[in-house]
C-alpha positions as CSV (number, residue, x, y, z in Angstrom):
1,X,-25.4,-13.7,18.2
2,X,-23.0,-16.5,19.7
3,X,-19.3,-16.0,19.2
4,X,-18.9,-17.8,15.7
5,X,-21.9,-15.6,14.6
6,X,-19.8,-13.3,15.6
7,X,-16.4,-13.9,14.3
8,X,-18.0,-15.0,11.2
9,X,-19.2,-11.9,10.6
10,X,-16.2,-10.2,11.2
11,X,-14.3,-12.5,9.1
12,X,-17.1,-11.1,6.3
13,X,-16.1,-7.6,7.3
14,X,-12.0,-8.4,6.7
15,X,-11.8,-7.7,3.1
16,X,-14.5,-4.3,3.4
17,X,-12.2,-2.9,6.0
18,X,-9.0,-4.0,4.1
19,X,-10.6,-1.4,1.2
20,X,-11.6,1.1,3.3
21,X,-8.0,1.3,4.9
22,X,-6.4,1.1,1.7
23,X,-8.8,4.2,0.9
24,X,-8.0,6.0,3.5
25,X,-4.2,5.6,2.6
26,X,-4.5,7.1,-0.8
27,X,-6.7,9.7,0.9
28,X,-3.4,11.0,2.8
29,X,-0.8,10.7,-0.4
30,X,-3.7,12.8,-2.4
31,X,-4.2,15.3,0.7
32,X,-0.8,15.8,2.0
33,X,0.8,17.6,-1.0
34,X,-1.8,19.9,-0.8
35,X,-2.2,20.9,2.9
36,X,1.8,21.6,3.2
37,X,2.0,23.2,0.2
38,X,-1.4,25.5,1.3
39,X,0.4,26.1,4.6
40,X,3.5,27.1,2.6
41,X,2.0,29.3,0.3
42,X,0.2,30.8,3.4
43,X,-3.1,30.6,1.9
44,X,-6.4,32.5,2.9
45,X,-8.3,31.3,0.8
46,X,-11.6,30.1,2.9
47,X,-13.2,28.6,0.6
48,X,-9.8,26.2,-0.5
49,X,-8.9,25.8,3.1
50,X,-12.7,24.4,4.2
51,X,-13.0,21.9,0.5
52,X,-9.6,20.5,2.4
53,X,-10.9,20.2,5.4
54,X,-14.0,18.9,4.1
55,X,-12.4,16.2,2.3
56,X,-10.3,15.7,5.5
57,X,-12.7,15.1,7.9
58,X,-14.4,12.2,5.7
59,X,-10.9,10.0,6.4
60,X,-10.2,10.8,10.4
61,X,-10.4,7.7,10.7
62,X,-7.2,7.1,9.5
63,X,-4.0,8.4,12.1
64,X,-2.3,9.9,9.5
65,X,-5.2,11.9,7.2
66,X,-6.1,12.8,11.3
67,X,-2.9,14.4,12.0
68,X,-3.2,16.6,8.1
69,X,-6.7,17.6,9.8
70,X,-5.1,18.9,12.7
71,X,-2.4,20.6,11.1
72,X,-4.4,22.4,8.7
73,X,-7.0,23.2,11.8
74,X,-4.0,24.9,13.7
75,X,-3.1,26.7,10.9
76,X,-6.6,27.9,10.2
77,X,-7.4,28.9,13.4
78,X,-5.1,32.3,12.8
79,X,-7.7,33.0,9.8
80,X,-10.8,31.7,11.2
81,X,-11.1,31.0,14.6
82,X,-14.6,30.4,14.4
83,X,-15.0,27.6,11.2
84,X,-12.3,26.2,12.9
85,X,-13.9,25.5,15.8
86,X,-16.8,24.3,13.9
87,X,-14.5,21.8,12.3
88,X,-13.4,20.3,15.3
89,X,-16.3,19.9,16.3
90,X,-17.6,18.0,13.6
91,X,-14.8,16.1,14.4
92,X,-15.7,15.1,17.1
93,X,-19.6,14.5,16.7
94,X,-18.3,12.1,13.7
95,X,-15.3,10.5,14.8
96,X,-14.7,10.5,18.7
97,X,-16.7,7.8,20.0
98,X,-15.5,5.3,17.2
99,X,-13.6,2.7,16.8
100,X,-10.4,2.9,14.5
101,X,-11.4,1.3,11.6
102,X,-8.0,-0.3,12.1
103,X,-8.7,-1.7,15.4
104,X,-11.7,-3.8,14.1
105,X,-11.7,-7.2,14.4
106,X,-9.2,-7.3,16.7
């Protein structure tokens, strides 16, 4: 693939990553109200913490829905230790060797 394959192709990409972005935005106004008010209401609830972090972990790529991960891990590690762990590890398998989706194309 020469170089106007290539930019061609991301110029293709633009408008996917545009959505995804935009995706991931809405992601953190939909998941922020409910991480500080679980960590407020000092929920134990496994089950309610873990769907969060669930849900989380599917927008990492995205700085602020990454820092609402890490919160919510660091306040789950005091309950579960152990699934926490897990989490950032999955983390980690998923997101730590790629590129921010906001950093492509550039």
């Amino acid at each position: 693939m020469d170089n106007d394959d290539l930019d061609n192709f991301i110029d293709q990409l633009k408008p996917l990553i545009a959505q995804m972005q935009q995706l991931q935005e809405q992601a953190y106004s939909i998941y922020k109200p409910q991480v500080d008010d679980l960590i407020k209401t000092q929920t134990k609830d496994k089950n309610t913490i873990e769907r969060l972090l669930d849900y989380l972990l599917d927008y990492c790529g995205n700085e602020k829905v990454l820092t609402l991960f890490k919160k919510l891990c660091r306040y789950y590690w005091d309950i579960n230790p152990r699934a926490t762990a897990d989490y950032i590890q999955a983390y980690r398998e998923i997101w730590e060797d790629d590129l921010p989706i906001s950093k492509v194309g550039e």
